[in-house]
C-alpha positions as CSV (number, residue, x, y, z in Angstrom):
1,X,137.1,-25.5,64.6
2,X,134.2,-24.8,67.0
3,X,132.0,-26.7,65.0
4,X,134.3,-29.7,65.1
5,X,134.6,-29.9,68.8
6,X,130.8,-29.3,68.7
7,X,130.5,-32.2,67.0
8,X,132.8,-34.5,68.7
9,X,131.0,-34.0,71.9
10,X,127.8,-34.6,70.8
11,X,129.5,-37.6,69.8
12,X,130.7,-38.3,72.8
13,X,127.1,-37.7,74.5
14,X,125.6,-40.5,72.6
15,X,128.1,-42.6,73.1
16,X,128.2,-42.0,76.9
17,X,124.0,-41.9,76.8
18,X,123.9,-45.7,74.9
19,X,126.2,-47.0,77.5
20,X,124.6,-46.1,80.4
21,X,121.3,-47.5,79.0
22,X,123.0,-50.8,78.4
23,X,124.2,-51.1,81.5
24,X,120.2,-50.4,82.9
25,X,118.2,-53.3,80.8
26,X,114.6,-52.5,80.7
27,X,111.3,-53.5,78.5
28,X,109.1,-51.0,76.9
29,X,105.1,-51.4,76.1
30,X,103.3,-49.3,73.9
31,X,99.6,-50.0,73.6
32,X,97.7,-47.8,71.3
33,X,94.2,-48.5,69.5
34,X,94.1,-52.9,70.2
35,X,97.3,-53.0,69.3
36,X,100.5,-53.6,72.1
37,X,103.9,-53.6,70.8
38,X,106.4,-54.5,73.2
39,X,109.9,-53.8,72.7
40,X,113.6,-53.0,74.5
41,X,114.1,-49.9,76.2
42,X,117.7,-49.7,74.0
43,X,115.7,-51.0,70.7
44,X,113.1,-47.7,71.4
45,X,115.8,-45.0,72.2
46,X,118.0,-46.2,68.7
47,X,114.2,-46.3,66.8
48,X,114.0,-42.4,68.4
49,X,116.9,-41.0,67.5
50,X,117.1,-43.2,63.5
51,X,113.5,-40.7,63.0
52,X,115.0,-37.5,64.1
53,X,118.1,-38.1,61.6
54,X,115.5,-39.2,58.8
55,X,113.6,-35.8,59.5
56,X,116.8,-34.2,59.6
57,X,117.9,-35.2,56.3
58,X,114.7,-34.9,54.6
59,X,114.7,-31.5,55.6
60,X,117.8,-30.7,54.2
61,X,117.0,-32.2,51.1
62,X,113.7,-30.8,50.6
63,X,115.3,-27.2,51.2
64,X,118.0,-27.8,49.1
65,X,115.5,-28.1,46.0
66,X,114.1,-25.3,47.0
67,X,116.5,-23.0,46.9
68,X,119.2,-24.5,44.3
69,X,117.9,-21.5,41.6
70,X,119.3,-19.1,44.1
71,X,122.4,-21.2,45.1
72,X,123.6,-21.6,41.3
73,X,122.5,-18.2,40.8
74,X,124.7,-16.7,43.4
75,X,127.4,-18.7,42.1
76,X,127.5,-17.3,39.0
77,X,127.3,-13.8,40.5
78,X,130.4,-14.2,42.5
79,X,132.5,-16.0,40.2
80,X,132.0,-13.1,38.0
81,X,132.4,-10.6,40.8
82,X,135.9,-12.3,41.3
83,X,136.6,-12.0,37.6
84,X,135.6,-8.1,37.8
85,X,137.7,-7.6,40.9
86,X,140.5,-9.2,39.2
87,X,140.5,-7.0,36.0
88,X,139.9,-4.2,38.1
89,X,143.1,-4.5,40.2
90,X,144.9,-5.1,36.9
91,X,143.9,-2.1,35.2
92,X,144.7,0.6,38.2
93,X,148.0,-1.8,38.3
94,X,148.3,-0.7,34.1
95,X,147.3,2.8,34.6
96,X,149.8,3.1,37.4
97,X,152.3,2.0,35.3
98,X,151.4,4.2,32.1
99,X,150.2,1.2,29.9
100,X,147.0,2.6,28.2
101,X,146.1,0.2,26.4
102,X,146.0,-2.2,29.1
103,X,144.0,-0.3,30.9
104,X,141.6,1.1,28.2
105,X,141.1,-2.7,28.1
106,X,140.5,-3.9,31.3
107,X,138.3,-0.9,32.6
108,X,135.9,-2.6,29.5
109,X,136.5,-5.5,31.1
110,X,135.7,-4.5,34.3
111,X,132.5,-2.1,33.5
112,X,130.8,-5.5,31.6
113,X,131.5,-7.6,35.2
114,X,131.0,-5.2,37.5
115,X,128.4,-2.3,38.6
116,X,129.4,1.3,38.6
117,X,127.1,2.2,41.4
118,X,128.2,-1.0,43.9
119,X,132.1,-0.5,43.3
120,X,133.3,2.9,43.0
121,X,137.0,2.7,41.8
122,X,135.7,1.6,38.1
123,X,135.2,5.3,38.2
124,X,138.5,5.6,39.1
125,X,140.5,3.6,36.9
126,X,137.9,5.1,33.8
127,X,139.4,8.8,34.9
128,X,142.8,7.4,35.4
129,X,142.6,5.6,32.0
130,X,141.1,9.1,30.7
131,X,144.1,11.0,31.6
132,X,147.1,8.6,30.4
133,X,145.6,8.8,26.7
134,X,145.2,13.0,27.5
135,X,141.3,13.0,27.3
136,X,141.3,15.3,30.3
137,X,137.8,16.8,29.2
138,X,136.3,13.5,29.9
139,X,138.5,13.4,33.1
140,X,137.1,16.5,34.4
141,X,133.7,15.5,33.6
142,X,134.5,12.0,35.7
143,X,135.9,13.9,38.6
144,X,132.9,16.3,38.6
145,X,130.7,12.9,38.5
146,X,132.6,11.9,41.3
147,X,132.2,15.5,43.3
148,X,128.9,14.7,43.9
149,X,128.8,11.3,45.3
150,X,129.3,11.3,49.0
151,X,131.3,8.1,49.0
152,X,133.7,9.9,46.2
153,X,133.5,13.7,47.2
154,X,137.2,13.8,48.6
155,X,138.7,12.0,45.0
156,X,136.7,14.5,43.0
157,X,137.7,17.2,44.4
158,X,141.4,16.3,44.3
159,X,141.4,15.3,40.8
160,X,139.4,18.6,40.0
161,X,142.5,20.5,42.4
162,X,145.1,19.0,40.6
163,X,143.6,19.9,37.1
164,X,142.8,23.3,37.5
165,X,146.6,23.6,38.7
166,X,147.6,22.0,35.8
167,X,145.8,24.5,33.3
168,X,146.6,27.5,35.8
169,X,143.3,28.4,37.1
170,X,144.5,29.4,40.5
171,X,141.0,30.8,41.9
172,X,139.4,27.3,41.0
173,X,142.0,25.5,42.7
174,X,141.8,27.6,46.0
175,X,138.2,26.6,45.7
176,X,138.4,22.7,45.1
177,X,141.0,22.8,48.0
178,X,139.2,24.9,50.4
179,X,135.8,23.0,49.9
180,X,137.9,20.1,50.3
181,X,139.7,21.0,53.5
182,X,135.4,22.1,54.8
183,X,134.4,18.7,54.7
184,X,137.6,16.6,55.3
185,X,140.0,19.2,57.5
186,X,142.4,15.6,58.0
187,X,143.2,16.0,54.0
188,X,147.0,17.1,54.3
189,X,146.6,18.3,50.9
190,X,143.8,20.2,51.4
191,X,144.7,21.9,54.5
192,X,148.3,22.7,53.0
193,X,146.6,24.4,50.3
194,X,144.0,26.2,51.4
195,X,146.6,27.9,54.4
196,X,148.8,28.6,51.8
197,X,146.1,30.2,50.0
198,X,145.0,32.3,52.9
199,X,148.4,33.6,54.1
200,X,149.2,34.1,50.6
201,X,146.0,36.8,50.5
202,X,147.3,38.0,54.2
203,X,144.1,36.9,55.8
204,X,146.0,35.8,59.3
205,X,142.7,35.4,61.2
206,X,141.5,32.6,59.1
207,X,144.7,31.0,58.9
208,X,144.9,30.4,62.7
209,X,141.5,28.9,62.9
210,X,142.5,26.4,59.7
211,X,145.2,25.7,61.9
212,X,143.5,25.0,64.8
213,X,141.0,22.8,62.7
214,X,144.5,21.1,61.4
215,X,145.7,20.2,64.7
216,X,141.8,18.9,66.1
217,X,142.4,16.6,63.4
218,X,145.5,15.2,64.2
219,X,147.2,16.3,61.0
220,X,150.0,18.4,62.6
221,X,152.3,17.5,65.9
222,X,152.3,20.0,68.5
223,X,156.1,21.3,67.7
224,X,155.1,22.0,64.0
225,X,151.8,23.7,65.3
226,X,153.4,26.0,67.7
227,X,156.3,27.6,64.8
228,X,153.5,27.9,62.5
229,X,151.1,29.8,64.7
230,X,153.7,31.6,66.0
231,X,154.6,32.5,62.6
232,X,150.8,33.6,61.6
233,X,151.1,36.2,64.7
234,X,154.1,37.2,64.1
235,X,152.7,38.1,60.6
236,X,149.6,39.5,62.2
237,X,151.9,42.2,64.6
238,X,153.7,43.4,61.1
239,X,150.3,44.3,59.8
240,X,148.9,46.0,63.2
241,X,151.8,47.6,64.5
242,X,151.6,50.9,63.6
243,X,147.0,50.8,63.6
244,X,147.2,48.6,66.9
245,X,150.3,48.5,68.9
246,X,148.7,47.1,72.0
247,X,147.7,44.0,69.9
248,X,150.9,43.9,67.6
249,X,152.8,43.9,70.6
250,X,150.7,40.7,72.3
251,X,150.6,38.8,69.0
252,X,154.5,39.3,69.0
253,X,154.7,38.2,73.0
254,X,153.0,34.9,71.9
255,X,154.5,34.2,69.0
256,X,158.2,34.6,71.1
257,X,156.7,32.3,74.1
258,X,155.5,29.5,71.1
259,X,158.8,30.0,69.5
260,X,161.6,31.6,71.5
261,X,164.2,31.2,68.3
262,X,162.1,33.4,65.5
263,X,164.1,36.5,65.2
264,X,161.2,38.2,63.2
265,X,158.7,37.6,66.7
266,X,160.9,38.8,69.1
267,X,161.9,42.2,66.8
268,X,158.5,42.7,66.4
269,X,157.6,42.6,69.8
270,X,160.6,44.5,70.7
271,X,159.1,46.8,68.1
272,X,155.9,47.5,69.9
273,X,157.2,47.7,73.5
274,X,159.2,50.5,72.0
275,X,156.3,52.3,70.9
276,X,155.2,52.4,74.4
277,X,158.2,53.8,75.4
278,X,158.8,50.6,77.4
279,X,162.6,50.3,76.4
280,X,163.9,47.7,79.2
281,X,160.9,45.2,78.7
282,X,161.9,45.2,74.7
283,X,165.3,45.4,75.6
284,X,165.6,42.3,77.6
285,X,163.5,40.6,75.2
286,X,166.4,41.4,72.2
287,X,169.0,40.7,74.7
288,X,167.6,37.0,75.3
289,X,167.5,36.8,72.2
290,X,170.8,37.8,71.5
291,X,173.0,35.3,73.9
292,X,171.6,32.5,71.8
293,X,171.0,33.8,68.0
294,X,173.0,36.8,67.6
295,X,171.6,38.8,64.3
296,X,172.3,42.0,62.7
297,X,168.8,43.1,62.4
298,X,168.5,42.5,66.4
299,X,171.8,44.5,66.4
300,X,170.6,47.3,64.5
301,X,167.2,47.6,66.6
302,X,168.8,47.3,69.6
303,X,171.5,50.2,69.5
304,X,168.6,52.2,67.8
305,X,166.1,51.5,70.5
306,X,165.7,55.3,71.9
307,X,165.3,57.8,69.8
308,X,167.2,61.1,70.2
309,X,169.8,59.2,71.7
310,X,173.8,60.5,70.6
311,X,176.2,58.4,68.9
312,X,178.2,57.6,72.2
313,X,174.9,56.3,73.9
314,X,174.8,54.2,71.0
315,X,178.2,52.7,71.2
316,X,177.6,51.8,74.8
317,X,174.7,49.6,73.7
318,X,176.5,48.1,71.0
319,X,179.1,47.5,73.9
320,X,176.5,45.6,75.8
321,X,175.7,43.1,73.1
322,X,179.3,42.4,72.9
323,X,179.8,41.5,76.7
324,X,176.7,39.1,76.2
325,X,178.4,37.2,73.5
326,X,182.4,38.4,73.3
327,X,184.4,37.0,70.0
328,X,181.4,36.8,68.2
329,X,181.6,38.3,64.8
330,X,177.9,40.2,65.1
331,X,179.1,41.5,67.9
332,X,182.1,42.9,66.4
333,X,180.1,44.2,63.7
334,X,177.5,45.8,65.6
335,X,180.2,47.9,68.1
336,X,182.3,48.6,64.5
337,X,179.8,50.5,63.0
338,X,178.5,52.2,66.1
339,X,182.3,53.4,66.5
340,X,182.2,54.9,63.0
341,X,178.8,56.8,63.5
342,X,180.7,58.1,66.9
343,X,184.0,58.8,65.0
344,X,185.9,55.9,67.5
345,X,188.0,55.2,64.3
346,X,190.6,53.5,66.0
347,X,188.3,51.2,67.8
348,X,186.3,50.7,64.7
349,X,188.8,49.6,62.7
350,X,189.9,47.2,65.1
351,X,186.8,45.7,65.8
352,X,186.1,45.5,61.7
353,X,189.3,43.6,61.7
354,X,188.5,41.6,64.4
355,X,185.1,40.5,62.6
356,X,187.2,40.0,59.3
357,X,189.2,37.3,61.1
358,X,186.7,35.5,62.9
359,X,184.6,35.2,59.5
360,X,185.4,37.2,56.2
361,X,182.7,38.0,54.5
362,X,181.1,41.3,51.9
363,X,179.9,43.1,54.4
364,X,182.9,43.6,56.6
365,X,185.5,44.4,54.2
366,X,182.6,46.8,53.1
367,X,182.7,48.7,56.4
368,X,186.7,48.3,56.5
369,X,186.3,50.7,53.4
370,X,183.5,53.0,54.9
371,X,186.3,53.2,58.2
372,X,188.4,54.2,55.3
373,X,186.6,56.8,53.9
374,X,185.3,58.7,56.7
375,X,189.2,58.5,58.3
376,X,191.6,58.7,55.7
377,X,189.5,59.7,52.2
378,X,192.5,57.8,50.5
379,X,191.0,56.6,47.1
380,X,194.1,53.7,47.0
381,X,193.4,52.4,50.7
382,X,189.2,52.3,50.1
383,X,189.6,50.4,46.4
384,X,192.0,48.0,48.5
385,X,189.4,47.2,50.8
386,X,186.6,47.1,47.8
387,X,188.3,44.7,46.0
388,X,188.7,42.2,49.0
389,X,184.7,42.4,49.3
390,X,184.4,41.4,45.9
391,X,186.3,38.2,46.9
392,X,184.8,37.7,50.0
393,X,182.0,35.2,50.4
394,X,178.6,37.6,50.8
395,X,176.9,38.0,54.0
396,X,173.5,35.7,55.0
397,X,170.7,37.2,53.8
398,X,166.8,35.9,54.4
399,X,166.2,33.7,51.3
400,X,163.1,31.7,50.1
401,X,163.2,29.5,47.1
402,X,166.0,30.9,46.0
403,X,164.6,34.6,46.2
404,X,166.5,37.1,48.1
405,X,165.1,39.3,50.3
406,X,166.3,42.7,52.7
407,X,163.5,41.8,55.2
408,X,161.4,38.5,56.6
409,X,158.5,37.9,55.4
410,X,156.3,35.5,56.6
411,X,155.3,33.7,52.8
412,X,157.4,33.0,50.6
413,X,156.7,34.8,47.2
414,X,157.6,32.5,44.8
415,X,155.9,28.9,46.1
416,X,153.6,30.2,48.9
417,X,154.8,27.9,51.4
418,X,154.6,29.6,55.2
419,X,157.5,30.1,56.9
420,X,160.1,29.5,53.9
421,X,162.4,32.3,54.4
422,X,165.9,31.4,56.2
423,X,169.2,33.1,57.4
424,X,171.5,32.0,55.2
425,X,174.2,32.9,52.4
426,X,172.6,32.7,49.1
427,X,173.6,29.7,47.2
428,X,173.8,30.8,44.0
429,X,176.7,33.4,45.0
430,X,180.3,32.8,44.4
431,X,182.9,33.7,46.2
432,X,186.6,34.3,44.6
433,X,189.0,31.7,45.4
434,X,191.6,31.8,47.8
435,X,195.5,32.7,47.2
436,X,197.4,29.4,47.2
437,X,194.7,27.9,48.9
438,X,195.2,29.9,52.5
439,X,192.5,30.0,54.7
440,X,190.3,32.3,55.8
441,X,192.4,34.0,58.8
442,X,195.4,34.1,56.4
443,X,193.6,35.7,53.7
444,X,192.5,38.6,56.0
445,X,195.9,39.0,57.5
446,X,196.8,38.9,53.9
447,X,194.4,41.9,53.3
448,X,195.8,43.6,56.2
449,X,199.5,43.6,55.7
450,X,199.3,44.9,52.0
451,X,197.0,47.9,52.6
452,X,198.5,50.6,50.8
453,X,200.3,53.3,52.8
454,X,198.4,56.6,53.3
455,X,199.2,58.2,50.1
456,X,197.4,61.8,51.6
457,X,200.0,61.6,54.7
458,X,202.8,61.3,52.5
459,X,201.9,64.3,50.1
460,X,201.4,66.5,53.6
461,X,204.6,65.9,55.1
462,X,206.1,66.7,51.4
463,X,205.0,69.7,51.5
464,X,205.7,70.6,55.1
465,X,209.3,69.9,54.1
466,X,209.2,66.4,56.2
467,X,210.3,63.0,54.7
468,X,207.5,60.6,54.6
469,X,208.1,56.9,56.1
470,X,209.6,54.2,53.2
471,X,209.3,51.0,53.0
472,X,211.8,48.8,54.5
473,X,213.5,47.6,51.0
474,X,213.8,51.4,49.7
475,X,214.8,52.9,52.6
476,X,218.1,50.5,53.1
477,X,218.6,51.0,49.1
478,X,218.9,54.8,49.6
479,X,220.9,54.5,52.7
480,X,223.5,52.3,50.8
481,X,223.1,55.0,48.3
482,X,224.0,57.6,50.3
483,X,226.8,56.3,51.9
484,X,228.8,55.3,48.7
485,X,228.0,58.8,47.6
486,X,229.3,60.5,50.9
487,X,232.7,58.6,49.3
488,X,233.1,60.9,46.2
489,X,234.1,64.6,45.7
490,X,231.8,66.7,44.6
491,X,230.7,70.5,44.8
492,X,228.2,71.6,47.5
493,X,225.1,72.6,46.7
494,X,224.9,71.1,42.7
495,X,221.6,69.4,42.8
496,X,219.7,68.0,39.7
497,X,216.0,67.8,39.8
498,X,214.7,64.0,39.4
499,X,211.0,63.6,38.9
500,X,209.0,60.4,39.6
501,X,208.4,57.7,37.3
502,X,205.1,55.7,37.7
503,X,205.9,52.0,37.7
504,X,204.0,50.5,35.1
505,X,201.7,48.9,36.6
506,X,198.7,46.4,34.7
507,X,195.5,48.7,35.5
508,X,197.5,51.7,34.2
509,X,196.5,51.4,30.5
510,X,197.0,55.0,29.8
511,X,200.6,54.6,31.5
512,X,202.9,54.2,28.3
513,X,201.1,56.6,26.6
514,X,202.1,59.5,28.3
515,X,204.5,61.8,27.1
516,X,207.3,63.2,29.6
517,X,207.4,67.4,28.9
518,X,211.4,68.4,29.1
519,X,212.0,70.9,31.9
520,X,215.5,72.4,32.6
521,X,217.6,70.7,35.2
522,X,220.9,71.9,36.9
523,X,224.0,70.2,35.5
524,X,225.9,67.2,36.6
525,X,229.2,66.0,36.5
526,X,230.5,65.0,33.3
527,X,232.4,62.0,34.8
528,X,232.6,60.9,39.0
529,X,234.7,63.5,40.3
530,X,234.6,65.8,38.3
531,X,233.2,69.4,38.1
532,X,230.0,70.6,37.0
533,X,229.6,72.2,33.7
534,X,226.9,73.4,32.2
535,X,227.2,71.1,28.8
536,X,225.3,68.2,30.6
537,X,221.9,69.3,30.8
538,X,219.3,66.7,32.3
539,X,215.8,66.2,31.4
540,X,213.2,64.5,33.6
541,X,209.5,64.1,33.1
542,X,207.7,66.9,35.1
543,X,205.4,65.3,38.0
544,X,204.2,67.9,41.1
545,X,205.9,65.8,43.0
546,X,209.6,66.1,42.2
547,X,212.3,66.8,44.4
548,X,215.8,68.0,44.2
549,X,218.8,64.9,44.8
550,X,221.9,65.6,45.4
551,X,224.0,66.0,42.3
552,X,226.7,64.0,43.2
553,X,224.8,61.2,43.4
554,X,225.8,58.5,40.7
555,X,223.1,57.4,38.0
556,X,222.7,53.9,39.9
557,X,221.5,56.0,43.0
558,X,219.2,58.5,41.2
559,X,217.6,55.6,39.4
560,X,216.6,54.2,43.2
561,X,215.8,57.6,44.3
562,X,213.1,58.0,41.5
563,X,211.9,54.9,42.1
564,X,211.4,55.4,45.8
565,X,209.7,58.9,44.7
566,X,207.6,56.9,42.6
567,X,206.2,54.6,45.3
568,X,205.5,57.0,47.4
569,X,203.6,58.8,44.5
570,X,202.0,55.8,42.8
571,X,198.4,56.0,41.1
572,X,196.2,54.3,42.9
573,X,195.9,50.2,42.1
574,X,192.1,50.4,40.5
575,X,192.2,54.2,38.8
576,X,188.9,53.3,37.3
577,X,188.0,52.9,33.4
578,X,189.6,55.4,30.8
579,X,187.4,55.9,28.1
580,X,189.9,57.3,25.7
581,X,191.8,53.6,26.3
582,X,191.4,51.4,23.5
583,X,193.5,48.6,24.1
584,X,191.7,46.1,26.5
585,X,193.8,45.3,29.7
586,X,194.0,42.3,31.8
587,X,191.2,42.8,34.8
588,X,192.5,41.9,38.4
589,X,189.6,40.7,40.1
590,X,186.9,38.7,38.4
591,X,183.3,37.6,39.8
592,X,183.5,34.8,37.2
């Protein structure tokens, strides 16, 4: 474009420059050696300017012959660079798409058109070619070929990376990546693998200065740079707490102002400020923590801050977390079992419960039993509670990859990747499925209203001579009872002795197998009315719990008295696995 309006205005110039001397007549004389030649000052300026465009093209012409060998000869060179080029780009578009043959072809193609050493990707389409028909000895050899050239360092060394991960040879990957990540630091993939490498080997130092490399180099955004580093401290504080407090316990403060959210940073700082005996520095520190991630782990450290400290002290603390974030289940948790180490059983069944509702989950119905234990020791009332844990969903846990873990850790031990562990419920857990599809808050009240009744209380008051509480049902069945027998006539004092009969119950495999051992019983009536004789003897199953009835109470009543003896009396609803059992009973609760 420049070239055309150069040329239009010299155009223009002449144009312009022949006018003006037409308007401006004029005779020129040129006299040289006797000879005079006399001509128009227009005739002499058109003779000038026909010479210089004969020179002009002469010139040209001239230098045209002289270099037409080189003109046809770079020609020739380019059209054949072209045709190189072109079966170039359509063997890395073969090899991309798996075709081998098409690419065996073309990289001959493009080696007999093009140089190695001017165009560096025929060495990779040769490896690429190399390593779709499995000749990955000639690959390696390529990619170590390419190692060494300057121009192709970074694609040797990833092809040699990826090989040596490919065969397993862990130490010579570390090495291709970490040479890698020397020269370039801005290779993601060799700055990825090389920190892997070095928190995986717990060298923390080394890791922050990668990082630091990492983020010079633009490779990482400042939010992703701070959670890792503050990650690489915290990891740093767990190996020097106990050597180096002091140092633990700055590693952890900076890793908590970098990342306020990481529960492992602020426990370990809280860790090391306890150590120093300063307990309300690390106990603010948990408490901030606490209003906006609550966490058992931060629980548990926090109520067990001081040592020597009593079981009431303890409960106060727990107290505390739950006035920073009421209706909370940690915080139900955490004041639950600090009401069971300080024997609050009221309260810590109450709180359990309270957690329960809010979310039901393993580990509360797990404590609900513990409650049990320590209060009650009632076998029936703890295997209640067990079995509801085996249906409840099971409490978060610090997972990696699928690997489950009681504590943080700062790599995850089956990929190596940095900061892969998360709070959260395993996934490959199953919880049981609900009763008639009920939710969650139903299911615990559920759980609640059909707790068995305290089966030591009853046997107490039984043998203090005091009738333990009934059920509802049972209790209006005996009072009918006993008012239609207050209606017959019968003899003071004749009383037959009624054992209990255990319901048969599905867990009870053993239960029909039993044999009921005849004991002597006072005689009954022959007929409603009637007077007692001693030709109607009775015979009962012994139990240690029988007690006498009334004997002129007709066979309808009796039959609900033994049957409210045996509620009140009842074997447990899980009595565990008889051995000497050998027919196989249907099992109530199943994981699968």
């Amino acid at each position: 474009m420049i070239r055309l309006l150069f040329f239009v205005a010299l155009i223009l110039a002449m144009g312009f420059g022949f006018a003006w001397l037409a308007d401006r007549p004029g005779d020129l004389t040129i006299a040289w050696q006797g000879q005079r030649i006399e001509m128009s000052l227009m005739v002499a300026v058109t003779a000038v300017v026909s010479l210089i465009v004969v020179i002009m093209v002469g010139w040209w012409l001239i230098r045209a012959i002289i270099v037409s060998p080189r003109t046809v000869s770079r020609y020739f060179r380019a059209s054949k660079r072209d045709r190189g080029y072109q079966a170039l780009s359509t063997g890395l578009i073969a090899a991309g798409a798996g075709d081998a043959a098409l690419a065996r072809k073309m990289n001959k193609r493009t080696k007999s058109l093009l140089s190695a050493d001017q165009e560096p990707l025929i060495h990779l389409l040769d490896v690429q070619a190399a390593l779709i028909e499995g000749r990955h000895e000639e690959a390696r050899a390529l990619f170590e070929a390419m190692a060494e050239d300057p121009e192709t360092r970074e694609l040797g060394l990833r092809g040699l990376y990826l090989e040596a991960r490919r065969l397993g040879a862990e130490e010579a990957a570390n090495h291709y990546a970490e040479t890698a990540a020397e020269k370039a630091p801005h290779l993601p993939w060799a700055g990825q693998a090389t920190l892997a490498n070095r928190t995986r080997e717990r060298k923390w130092d080394e890791a922050l200065s990668l990082l630091d490399r990492q983020k010079q180099a633009g490779m990482l955004n400042r939010a992703e740079t701070d959670r890792k580093r503050a990650v690489l401290l915290t990891a740093r504080a767990m190996d020097h707490l106990d050597a180096d407090p002091a140092g633990a316990r700055d590693d952890g403060l900076a890793a908590v102002r970098l990342a306020p959210g990481l529960v492992p940073a602020a426990m370990i700082a809280a860790r090391a400020l306890f150590r120093e005996d300063n307990l309300r520095k690390g106990s603010k520190i948990l408490e901030t923590l606490w209003k906006t991630t609550p966490h058992p782990d931060v629980a548990e450290l926090y109520v067990r801050a001081r040592l020597g400290d009593s079981v009431s002290d303890r409960l106060k603390r727990a107290q505390r977390l739950e006035s920073l974030r009421p209706h909370n289940p940690e915080s139900l948790f955490a004041v639950a079992r600090a009401a069971l180490d300080a024997k609050r059983y009221d309260l810590a069944r109450a709180k359990a419960e309270a957690a329960a509702r809010l979310q039901p989950r393993e580990g509360v119905f797990l404590l609900l039993a513990d409650i049990e234990e320590a209060e009650t020791g009632d076998q029936g009332r703890i295997r209640h509670w067990l079995s509801q844990a085996l249906r409840a969903p099971r409490d978060p846990a610090w997972t990696a990859d699928g690997y489950v873990s009681d504590t943080w850790e700062p790599v995850s031990p089956v990929s190596g990747t940095l900061d892969a562990f998360e709070w959260k419920v395993p996934l490959e857990q199953l919880s049981g499925p609900l009763l008639d599809h009920e939710t969650a808050t139903a299911s615990v009240d559920r759980a609640i209203s059909t707790l068995p009744p305290l089966l030591a209380r009853a046997t107490e008051a039984e043998a203090d001579g005091v009738r333990a509480p009934r059920p509802a049902a049972v209790s209006a069945a005996v009072a009918q009872a006993d008012t239609a027998a207050a209606t017959n006539e019968s003899p003071a004092g004749a009383v037959i002795e009624v054992a209990a009969t255990p319901i048969e119950h599905a867990d009870d495999a053993d239960a029909t197998s039993r044999q009921a051992e005849p004991q002597p019983a006072a005689t009954a009536p022959a007929e409603a009315g009637g007077s007692p004789g001693p030709e109607a003897p009775q015979t009962a199953p012994s139990s240690s719990t029988a007690r006498p009835v009334p004997a002129d109470m007709p066979a309808e009543e009796s039959e609900i008295a033994a049957r409210e003896a045996a509620f009140l009396n009842h074997r447990p609803d899980d009595p565990g696995v008889d051995e000497e059992t050998t027919a196989e009973t249907k099992q109530r609760f199943r994981l699968f």
